[in-house]
C-alpha positions as CSV (number, residue, x, y, z in Angstrom):
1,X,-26.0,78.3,2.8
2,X,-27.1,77.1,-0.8
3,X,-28.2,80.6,-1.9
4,X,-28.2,82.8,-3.9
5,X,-27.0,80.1,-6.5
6,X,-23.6,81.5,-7.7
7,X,-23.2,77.9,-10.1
8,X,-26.3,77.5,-12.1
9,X,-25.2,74.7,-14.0
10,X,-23.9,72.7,-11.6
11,X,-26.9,73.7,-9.1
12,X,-29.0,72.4,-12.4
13,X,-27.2,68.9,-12.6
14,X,-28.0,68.6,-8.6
15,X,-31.9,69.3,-9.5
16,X,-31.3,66.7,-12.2
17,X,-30.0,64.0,-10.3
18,X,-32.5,64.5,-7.3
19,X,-35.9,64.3,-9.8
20,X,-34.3,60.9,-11.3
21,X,-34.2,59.6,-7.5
22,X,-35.4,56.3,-7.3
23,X,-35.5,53.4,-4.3
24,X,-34.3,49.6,-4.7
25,X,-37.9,48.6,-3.3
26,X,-39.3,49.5,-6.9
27,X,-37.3,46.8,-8.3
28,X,-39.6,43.9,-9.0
29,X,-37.6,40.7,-9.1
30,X,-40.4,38.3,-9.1
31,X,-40.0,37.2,-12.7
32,X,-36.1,36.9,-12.4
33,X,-35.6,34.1,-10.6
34,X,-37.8,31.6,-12.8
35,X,-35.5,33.8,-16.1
36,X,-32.2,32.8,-13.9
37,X,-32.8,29.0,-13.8
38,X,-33.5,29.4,-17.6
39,X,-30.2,30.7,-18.4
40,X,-27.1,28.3,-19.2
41,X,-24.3,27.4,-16.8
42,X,-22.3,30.2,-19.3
43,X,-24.4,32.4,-18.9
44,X,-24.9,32.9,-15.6
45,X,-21.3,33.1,-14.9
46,X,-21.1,36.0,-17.2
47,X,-24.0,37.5,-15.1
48,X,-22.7,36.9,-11.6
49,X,-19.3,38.5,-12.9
50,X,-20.9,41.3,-13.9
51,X,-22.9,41.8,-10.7
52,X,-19.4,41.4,-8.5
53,X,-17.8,43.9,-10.4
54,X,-20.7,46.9,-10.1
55,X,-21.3,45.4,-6.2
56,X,-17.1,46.3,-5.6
57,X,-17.2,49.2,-8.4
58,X,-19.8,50.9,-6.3
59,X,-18.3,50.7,-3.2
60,X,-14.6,52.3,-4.7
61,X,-17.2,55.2,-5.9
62,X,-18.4,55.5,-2.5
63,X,-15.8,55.6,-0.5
64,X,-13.9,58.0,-2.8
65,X,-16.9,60.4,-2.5
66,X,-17.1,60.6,0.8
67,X,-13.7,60.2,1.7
68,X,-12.4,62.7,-1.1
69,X,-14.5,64.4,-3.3
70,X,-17.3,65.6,-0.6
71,X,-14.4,67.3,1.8
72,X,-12.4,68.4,-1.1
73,X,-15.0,70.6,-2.7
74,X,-16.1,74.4,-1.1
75,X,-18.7,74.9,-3.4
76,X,-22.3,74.5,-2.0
77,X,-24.2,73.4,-5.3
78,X,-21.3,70.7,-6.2
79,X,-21.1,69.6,-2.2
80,X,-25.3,69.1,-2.9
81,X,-24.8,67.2,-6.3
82,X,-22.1,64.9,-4.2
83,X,-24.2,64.6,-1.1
84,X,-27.0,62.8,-3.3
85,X,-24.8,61.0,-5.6
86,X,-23.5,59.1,-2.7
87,X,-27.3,58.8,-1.2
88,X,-27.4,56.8,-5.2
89,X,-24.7,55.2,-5.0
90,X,-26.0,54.0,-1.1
91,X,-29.1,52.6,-3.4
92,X,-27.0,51.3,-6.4
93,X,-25.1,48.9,-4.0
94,X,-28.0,47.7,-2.4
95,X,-30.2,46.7,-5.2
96,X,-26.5,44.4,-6.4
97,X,-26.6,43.1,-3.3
98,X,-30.5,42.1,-3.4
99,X,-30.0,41.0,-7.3
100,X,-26.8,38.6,-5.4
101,X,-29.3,37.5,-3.0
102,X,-31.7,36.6,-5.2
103,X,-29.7,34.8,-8.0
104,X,-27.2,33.1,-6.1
105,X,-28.2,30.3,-3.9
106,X,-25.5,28.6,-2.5
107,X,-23.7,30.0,0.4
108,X,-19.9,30.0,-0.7
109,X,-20.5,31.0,-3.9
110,X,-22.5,34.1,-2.9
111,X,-19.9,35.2,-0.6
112,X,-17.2,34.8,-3.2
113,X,-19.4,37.3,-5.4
114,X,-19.1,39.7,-2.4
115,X,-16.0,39.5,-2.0
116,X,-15.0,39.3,-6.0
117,X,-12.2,42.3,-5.2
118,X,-10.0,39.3,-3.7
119,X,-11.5,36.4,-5.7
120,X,-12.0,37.6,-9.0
121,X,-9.0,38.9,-11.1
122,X,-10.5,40.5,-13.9
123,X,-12.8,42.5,-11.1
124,X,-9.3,43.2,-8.8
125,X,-7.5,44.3,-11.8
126,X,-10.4,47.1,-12.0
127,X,-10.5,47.7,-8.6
128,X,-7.0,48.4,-8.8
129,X,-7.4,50.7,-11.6
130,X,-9.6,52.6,-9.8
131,X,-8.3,52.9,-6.5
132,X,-4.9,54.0,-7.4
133,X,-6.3,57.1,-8.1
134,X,-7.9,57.6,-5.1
135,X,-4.3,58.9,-3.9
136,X,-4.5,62.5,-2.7
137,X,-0.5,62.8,-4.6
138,X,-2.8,62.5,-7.6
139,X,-4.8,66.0,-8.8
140,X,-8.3,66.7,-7.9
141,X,-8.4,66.9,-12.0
142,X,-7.0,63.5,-12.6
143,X,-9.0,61.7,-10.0
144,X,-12.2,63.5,-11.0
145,X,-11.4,62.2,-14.8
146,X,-10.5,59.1,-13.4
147,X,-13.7,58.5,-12.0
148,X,-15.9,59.9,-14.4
149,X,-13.9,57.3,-17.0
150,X,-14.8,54.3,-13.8
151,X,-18.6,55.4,-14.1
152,X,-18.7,56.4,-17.7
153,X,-16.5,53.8,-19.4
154,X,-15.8,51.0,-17.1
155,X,-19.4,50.5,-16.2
156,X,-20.9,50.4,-19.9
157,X,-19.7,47.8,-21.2
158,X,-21.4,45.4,-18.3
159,X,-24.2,48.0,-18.6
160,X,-24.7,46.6,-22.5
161,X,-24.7,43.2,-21.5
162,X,-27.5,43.4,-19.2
163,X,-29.2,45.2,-22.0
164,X,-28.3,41.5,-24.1
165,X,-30.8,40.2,-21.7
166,X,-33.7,42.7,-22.1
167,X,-33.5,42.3,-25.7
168,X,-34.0,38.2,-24.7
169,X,-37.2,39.6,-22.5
170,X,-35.1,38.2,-19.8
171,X,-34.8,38.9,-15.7
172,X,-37.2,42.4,-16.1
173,X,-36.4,43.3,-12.5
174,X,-32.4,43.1,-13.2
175,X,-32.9,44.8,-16.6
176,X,-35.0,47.8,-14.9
177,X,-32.4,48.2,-12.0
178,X,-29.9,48.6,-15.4
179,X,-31.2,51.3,-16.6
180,X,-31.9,53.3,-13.7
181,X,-28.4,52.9,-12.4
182,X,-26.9,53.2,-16.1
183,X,-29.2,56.6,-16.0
184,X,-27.2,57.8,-12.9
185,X,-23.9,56.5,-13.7
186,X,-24.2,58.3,-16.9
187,X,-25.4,61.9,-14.9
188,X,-22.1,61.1,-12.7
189,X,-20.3,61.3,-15.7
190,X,-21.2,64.2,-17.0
191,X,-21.0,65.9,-14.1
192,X,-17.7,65.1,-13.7
């Protein structure tokens, strides 16, 4: 039963999250592709690593939330705020996987972004990271901090470059995605 509301702040950060809701299909891409074949070998590279690293980072969020988070917590407003952060996160990994799709055209290359947590170190050294303190031998305190520093430190930094490109007036469908998913990453964050 979700009331009365004995957590008003929490209950608020829930309401919070669920009016910023948002759906992958309101991701326009059709200007992207043209902007991707424009961009140098370099450049591209840099993009595709970022995009492996939030397609694994997403999935280490999700399956700590429902595998830890959601069946550690009792109270109704924070199980609520969990419950539709992993809905986002659900949206968050699609819309990578549908910017992979449409950037990366050849086979073997597109599955080696998918699979970056075994073929590219710099994203299994972070996936790593992050997993370790997925261990139940850890505190609920120091996993929750752990995370929150995954979604509030880890992610900005890629977050910023994609911002490199809207500056540039480059890939608007990629650059939109950004900021609605640096908007929820950053609400995960402060919730934690």
């Amino acid at each position: 039963v979700m009331f009365p509301i004995k957590y008003p702040g929490v209950w608020e950060m829930y309401k919070k999250h669920e009016a910023s809701f948002w759906t992958a299909e309101e991701i326009d891409l059709s200007q992207d592709a043209k902007d991707w074949d424009g961009l140098t070998d370099g450049e591209r590279h840099f993009i595709k690593h970022i995009l492996a690293f939030f397609a694994a980072s997403d999935g280490i969020v999700l399956e700590n939330l429902a595998a830890q988070f959601s069946t550690e917590i009792q109270i109704p407003e924070a199980r609520a705020f969990y419950g539709f952060q992993m809905a986002m996160e659900n949206i968050h990994s699609e819309t990578y996987s549908l910017l992979i799709e449409q950037y990366i055209r050849d086979p073997a290359e597109k599955e080696a972004v998918f699979d970056a947590i075994r073929t590219m170190p710099p994203v299994q050294k972070k996936a790593d990271w992050a997993v370790q303190w997925m261990n139940k031998e850890n505190s609920f305190a120091e996993r929750v901090v752990a995370f929150a520093a995954v979604e509030g430190i880890l992610f900005s930094g890629s977050f910023c470059a994609i911002y490199w490109l809207k500056k540039r007036g480059l890939m608007p469908g990629l650059t939109f995605s950004n900021e609605l998913i640096s908007r929820d990453e950053g609400l995960h964050a402060e919730f934690a």
